[in-house]
N, C-alpha and C positions, 0 to 999 in steps of 0.2 A: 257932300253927301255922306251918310252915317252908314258904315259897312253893317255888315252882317258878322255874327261871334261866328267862331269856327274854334271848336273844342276837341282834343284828342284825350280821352279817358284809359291810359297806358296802365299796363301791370301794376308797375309802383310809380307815374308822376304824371300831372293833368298838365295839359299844354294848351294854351291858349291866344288867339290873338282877332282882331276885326279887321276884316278883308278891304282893302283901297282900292286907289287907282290900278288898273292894269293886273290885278290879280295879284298884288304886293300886300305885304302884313302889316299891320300896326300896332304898335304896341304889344307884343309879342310877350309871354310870361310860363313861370311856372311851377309850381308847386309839389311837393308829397301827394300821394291821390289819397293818402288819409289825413291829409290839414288841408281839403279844400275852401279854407275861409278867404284869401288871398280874391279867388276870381268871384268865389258869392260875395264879395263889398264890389267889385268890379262891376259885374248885371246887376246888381242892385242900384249902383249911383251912375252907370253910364248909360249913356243912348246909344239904339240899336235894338230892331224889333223880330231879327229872328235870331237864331243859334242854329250849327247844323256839327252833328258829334258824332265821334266813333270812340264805340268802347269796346276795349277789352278784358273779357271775364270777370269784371269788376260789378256786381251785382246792385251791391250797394252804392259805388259811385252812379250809377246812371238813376235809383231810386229818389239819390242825394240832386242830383241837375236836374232832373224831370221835377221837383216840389219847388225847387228855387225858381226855376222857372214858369210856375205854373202860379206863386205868388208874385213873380215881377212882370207876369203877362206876358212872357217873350214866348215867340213857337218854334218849338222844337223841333227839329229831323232829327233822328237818330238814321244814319246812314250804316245800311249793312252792304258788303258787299256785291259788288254786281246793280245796286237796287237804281243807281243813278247812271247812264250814259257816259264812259268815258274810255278815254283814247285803249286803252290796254285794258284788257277783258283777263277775267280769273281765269290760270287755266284749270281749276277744278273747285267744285262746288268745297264748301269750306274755309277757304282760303278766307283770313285774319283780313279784316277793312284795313286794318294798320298798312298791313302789307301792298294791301291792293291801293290805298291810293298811295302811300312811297312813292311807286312806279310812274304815277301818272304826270308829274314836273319833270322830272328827267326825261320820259321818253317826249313828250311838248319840245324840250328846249334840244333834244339829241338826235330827234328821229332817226337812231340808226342801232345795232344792239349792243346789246347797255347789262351790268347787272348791278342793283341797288342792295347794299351793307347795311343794314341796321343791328347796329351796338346798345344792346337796350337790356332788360332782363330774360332776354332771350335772344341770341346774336341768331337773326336771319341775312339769308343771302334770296335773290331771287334775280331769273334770269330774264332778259324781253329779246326774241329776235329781230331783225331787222326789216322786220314788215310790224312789229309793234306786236308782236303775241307773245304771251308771259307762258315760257313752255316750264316752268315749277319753280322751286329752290330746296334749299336747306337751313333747317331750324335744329339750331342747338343751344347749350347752354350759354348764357351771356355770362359775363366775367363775376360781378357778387356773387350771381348764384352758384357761379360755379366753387368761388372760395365758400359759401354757407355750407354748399352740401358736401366739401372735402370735411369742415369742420364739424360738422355733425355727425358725421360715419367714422372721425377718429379725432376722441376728445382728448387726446394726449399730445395735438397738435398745440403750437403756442394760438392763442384767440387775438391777441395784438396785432397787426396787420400795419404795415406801412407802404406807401408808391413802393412801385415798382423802381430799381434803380439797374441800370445797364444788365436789362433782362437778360442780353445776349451772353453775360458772362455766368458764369456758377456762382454760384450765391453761398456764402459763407455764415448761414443763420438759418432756422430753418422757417423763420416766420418770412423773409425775405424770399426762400425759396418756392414757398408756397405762391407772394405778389408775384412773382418774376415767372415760375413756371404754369398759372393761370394766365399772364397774361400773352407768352410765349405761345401757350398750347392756341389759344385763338388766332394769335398772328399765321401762324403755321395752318390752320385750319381754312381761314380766309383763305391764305394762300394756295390750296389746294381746291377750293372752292369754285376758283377765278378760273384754276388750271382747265378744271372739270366743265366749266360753261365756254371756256375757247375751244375745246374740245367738239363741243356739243355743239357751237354756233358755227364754225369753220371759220371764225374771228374773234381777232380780240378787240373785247367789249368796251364800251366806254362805262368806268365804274363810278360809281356815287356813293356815299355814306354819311349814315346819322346817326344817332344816337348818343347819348349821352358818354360811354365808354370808348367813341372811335378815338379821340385823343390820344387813350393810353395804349391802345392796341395797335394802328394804323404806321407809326414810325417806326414798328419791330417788321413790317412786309415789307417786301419790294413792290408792291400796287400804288400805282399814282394814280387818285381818285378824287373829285371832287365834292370837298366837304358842303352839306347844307343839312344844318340844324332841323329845318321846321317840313320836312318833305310830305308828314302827314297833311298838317296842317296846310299845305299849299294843295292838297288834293284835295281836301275836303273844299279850300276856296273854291278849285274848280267846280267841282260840283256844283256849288251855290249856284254860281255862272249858269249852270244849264239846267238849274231848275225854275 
């Protein structure tokens, strides 16, 4: 049986993959959300007659999947927030689709409270108690943007930028200190994050994290959390499910 697309349209990188057996990905991909040629050869020569997508603030990409779409015949959901039936409800109107289906494979595979890490261009945290209600989070700067906007506000900084190497020591360069103390400030920030939701929950949570950046950030906490890549995208599969 030929899944259904499930498309995540992110700040800067489209995520995509078609839904299988048991609510499992296939073929899983991903691209810049400004070279999306990669998934338009994809819906163009593959089968599979709907798509269902969440975008964020990306104006142009959903312009860009609504016309590829509308020449390949596939039908579209654009999935906003709240608008499908699932386990963890927004706790407040506005709340980022990204965000809100995150939560919803973790708390499925956890049912107990949980806070989900995405590492992205914008490092959010967000909390679920343990009856499955998402009582908020915190969004801040993800790790590029946090080095673009140091280097923009002082252009006397070095622009060369290398990994991060043994964050936890003082850095001896200042293009080094810049990796090591962006990627520090977020460990540390996470970390206070996590503090801040066992606090709030009267337990400590089972954590999850995605995004692209949790690699480099993740081994400077003391948080053991489990990594999954695709958490949008597994929420949007559910959705499909219950539509």
């Amino acid at each position: 049986m030929v899944g259904d697309w499930v498309i995540d349209l992110g700040h800067s990188r489209i995520k995509w993959a078609q839904t299988g057996n048991n609510g499992l990905l296939d073929r899983p991909g991903s691209s810049p959300v400004d070279q999306p040629g990669p998934l338009e050869t994809l819906l163009l020569d593959s089968p599979g007659n709907q798509a269902w997508a969440s975008a964020q603030s990306r104006p142009e990409a959903i312009d860009w999947l609504t016309a590829v779409a509308r020449d390949r015949g596939l039908k579209l959901t654009m999935l906003a927030t709240g608008s499908v039936e699932l386990p963890v409800k927004p706790a407040y109107a506005g709340l980022g689709s990204d965000r809100w289906l995150a939560m919803q494979w973790p708390w499925q595979q956890t049912g107990s409270a949980l806070c989900v890490i995405d590492c992205g261009t914008a490092l959010t945290v967000d909390v679920v108690d343990d009856q499955g209600r998402h009582l908020g989070g915190w969004i801040m700067t993800g790790l590029a943007t946090a080095r673009t906007s140091l280097l923009a506000k002082a252009p006397g900084l070095p622009r060369r930028l290398d990994t991060a190497k043994e964050a936890e020591h003082p850095a001896r360069d200042s293009a080094q200190a810049i990796v090591s103390g962006t990627t520090l400030q977020l460990a540390g920030a996470i970390e206070r994050s996590i503090d801040a939701a066992t606090a709030e929950l009267g337990q400590n949570p089972v954590v999850w994290i995605t995004g692209g950046d949790a690699a480099a950030i993740m081994p400077l906490t003391r948080i053991q959390a489990t990594a999954d890549e695709h958490l949008v995208l597994r929420g949007l599969a559910m959705a499909a499910k219950r539509c």
